[in-house]
C-alpha positions in Angstrom: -6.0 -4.6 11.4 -2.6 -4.7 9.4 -2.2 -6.1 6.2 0.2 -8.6 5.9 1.4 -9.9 2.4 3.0 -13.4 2.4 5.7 -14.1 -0.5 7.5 -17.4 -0.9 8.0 -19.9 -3.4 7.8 -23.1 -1.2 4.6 -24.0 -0.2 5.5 -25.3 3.3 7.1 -22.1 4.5 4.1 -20.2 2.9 1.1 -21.6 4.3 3.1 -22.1 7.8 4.0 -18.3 8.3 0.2 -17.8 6.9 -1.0 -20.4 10.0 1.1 -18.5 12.4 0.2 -15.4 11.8 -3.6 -15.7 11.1 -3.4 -17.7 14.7 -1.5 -14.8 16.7 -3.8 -12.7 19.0 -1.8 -9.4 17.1 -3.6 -7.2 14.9 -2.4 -8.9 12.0 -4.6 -9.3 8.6 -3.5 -12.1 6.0 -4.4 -10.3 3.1 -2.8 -12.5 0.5 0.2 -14.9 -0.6 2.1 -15.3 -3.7 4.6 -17.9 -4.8 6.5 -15.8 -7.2 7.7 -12.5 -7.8 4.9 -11.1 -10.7 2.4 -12.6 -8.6 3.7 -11.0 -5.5 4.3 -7.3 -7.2 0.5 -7.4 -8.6 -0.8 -7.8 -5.1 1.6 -5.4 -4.1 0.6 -2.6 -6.3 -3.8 -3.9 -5.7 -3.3 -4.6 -1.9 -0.8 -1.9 -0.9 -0.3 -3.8 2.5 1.3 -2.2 5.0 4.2 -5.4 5.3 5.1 -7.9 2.9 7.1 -11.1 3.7 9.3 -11.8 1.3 11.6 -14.6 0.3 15.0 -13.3 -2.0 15.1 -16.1 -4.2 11.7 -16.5 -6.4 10.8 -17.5 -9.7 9.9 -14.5 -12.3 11.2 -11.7 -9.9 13.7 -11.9 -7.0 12.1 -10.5 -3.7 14.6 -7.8 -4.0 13.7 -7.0 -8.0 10.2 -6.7 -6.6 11.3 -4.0 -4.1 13.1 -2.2 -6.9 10.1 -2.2 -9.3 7.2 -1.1 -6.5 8.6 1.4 -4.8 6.7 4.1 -6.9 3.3 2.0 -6.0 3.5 1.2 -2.2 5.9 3.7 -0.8 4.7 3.0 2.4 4.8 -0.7 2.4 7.4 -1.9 4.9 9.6 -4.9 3.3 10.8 -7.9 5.6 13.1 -10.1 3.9 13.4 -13.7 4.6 16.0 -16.0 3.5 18.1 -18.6 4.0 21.2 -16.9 2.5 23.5 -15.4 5.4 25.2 -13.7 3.2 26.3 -9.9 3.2 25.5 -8.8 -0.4 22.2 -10.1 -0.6 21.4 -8.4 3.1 23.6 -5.0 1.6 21.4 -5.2 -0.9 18.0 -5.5 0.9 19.9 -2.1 2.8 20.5 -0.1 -0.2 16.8 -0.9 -1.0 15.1 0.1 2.6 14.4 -3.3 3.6 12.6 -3.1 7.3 14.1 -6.2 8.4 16.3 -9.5 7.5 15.5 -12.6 8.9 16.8 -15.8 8.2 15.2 -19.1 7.6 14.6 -20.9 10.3 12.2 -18.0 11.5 12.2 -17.5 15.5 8.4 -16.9 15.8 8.8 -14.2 18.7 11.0 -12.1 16.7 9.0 -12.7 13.9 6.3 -10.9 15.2 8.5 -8.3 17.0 9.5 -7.6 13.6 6.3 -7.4 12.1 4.5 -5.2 14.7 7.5 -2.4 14.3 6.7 -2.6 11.0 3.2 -1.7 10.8 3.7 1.1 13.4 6.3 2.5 11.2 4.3 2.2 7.7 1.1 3.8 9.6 2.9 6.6 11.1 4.9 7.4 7.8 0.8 7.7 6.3 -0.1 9.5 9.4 3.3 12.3 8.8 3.0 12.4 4.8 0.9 15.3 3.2 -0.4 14.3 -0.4 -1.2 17.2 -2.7 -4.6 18.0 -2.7 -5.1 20.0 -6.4 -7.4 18.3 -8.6 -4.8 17.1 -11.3 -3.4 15.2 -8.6 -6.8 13.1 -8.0 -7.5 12.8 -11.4 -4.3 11.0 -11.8 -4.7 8.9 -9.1 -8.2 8.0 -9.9 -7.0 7.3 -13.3 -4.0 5.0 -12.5 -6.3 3.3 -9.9 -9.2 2.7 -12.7 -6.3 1.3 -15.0 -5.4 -1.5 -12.4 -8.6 -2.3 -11.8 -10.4 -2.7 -15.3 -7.0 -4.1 -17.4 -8.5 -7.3 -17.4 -11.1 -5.6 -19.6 -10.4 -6.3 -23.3 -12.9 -3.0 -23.7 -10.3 -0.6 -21.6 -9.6 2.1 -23.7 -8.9 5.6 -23.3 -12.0 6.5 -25.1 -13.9 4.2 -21.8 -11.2 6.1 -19.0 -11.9 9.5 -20.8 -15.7 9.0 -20.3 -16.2 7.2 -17.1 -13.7 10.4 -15.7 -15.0 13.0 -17.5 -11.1 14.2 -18.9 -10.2 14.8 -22.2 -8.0 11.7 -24.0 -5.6 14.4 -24.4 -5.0 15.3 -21.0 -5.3 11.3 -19.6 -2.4 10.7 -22.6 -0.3 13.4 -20.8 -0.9 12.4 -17.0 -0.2 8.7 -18.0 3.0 9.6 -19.4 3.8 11.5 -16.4 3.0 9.2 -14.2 4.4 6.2 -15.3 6.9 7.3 -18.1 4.8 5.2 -20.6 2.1 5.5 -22.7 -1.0 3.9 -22.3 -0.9 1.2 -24.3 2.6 0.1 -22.8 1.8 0.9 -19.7 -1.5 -1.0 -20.2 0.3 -4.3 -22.0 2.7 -4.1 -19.1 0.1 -5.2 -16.3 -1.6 -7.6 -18.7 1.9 -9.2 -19.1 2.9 -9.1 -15.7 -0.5 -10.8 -15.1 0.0 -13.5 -17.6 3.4 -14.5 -16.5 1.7 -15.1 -12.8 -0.7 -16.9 -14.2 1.6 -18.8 -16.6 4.0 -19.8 -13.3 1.1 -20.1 -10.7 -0.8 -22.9 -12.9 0.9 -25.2 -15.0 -2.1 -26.5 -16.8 -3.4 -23.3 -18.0 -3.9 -22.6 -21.8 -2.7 -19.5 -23.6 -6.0 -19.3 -24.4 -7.6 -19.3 -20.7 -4.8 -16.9 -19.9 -5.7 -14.3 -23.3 -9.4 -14.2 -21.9 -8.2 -13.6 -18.3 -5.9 -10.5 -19.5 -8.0 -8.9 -21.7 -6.9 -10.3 -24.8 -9.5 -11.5 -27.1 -7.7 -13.1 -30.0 -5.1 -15.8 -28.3 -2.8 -15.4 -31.2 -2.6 -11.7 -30.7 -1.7 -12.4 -26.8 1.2 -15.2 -28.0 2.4 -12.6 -30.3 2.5 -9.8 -27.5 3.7 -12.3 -24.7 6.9 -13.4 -27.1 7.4 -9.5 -27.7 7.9 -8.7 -24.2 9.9 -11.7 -22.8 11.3 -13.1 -25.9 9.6 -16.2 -25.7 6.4 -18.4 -26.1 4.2 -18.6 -22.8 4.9 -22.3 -23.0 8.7 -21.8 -23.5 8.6 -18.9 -20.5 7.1 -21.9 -18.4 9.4 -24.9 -19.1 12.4 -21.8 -18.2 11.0 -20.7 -15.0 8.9 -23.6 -13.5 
């Protein structure tokens, strides 16, 4: 089965392309949606699906904004842009980027999945044709970037926790995180929790700063606000009233 990631900000258009594809006899897997462009690049970066549908204009991050930013993190993933702009700089854009495909709203359903299939064949044989390095530092970085995405919700995650669950030297996790990401670990860490937050912030609008603290591995909630405002300028509850 392929993995198929779903990206739009209207509701209608989301669940109806998730309908239509779940009831195609293709080998096509559903393997998540998101309604705006944080939530879409965290289940980019978890689900690393071999296409993602993705509308242009989003709250948070643009479809093509989310492009730019997980290239590093699914360079396989094949990007089919939908929109309902016909316009040539947002499809010279989605070019200069290495979109797949451009469709425009309405979507013919044939070509749809015409699309989709070429798609998957293409981000499979691109895995099939690529040789990773196989030396050791190589995995350890890899298996310490992977155990940073999945425990960040953790408010224990600390190097101390990466450096004995991996059996590496804080020293030498310091220096692969840097080289890896260009950031230390704590940014790079207070980067996913934020990026987390903000789709939380814009997927619920009844969630607490508190609810969303706990949920990103914050234990004090003042300590999250104070963060939060640090890295987009404002309050969670101002970032919502600008963006919902």
């Amino acid at each position: 089965m392929y993995d198929i990631l779903i990206c739009d900000d209207e509701s209608t258009i989301r669940n109806g392309l998730k309908h239509l594809i779940e009831s195609s006899t293709m080998k096509f897997n559903v393997a998540g949606t998101a309604s705006n462009g944080f939530e879409a690049l965290r289940l980019i970066k978890e689900i690393k699906p071999e296409v993602v549908l993705i509308d242009i204009n989003m709250p948070g991050l643009t479809g093509l904004e989310v492009m730019r930013e997980v290239s590093a993190h699914a360079p396989f993933t094949k990007f089919i842009i939908i929109s309902g702009y016909d316009e040539f700089q947002y499809a010279q854009q989605a070019i200069q980027l290495k979109a797949f495909d451009y469709l425009l709203k309405p979507i013919d359903k044939k070509n749809l999945f015409v699309v989709i299939e070429k798609a998957c064949n293409c981000a499979v044989k691109e895995k099939k044709d690529c040789h990773y390095p196989t030396a050791e530092n190589s995995n350890i970085t890899d298996e310490t970037i992977d155990y940073i995405y999945k425990n960040y919700r953790d408010s224990e995650l600390s190097l101390s926790n990466i450096s004995k669950d991996l059996h590496v030297s804080e020293s030498y996790l310091t220096r692969i995180i840097k080289k890896k990401t260009n950031m230390s670990f704590s940014e790079f860490l207070t980067k996913l929790r934020m990026e987390e937050a903000i789709s939380l912030i814009l997927s619920d609008s009844s969630i607490s700063s508190l609810n969303v603290s706990e949920k990103t591995g914050y234990k004090s909630q003042h300590y999250f606000c104070k963060v939060f405002k640090s890295y987009t300028g404002m309050t969670p509850t101002e970032y919502r009233k600008k963006h919902m």
